[in-house]
C-alpha positions in Angstrom: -1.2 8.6 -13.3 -1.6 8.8 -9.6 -0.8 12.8 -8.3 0.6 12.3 -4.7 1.4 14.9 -2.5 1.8 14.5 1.9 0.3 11.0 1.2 2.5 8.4 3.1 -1.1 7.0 4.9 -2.7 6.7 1.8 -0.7 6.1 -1.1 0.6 2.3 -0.6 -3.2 1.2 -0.4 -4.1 3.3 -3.4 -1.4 2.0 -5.4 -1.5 -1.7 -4.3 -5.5 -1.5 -4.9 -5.4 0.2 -8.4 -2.7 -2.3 -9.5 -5.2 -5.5 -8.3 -8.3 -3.6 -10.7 -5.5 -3.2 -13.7 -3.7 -6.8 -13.2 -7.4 -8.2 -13.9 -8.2 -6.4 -16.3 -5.1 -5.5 -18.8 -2.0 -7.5 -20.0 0.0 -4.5 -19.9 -0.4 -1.6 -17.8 1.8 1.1 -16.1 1.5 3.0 -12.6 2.8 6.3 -12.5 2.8 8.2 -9.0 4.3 11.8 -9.2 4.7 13.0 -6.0 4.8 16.8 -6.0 7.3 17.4 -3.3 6.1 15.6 -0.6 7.1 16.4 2.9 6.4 13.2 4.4 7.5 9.8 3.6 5.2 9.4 0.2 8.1 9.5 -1.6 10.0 6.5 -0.1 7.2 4.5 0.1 6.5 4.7 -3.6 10.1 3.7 -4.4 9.4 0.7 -1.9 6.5 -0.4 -4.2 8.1 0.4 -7.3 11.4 -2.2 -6.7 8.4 -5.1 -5.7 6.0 -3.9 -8.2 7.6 -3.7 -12.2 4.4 -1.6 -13.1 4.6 0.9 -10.7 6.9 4.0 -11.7 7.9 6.7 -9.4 8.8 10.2 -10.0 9.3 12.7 -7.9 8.7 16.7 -8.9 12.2 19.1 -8.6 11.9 21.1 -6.2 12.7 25.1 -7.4 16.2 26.3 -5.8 
């Protein structure tokens, strides 16, 4: 579980790197980014890598109305 929040410089490199150390090391694995109601573009980028990626989930927090 990766906790992302105002991350969009960051987060593709942390995700694509954690996924290299787990691919090597696991058969079977899962990503899971929650971004905690980013105001950037974290978001968006972690549902680019999700549709490339099968392992990588994305979820995104609800916001309080």
């Amino acid at each position: 579980v990766i906790p992302a929040y105002n991350e969009e410089k960051n987060i593709k490199k942390i995700v694509l790197d954690s996924y290299k150390i787990l691919k090597k090391k696991y058969k079977k694995f899962e990503i899971l980014v929650v971004d905690d109601g980013s105001q950037d573009d974290t978001s968006k980028i972690c549902n680019q890598i999700s549709k490339k990626y099968f392992a990588v989930q994305s979820v995104q927090s609800l916001k309080e109305l």
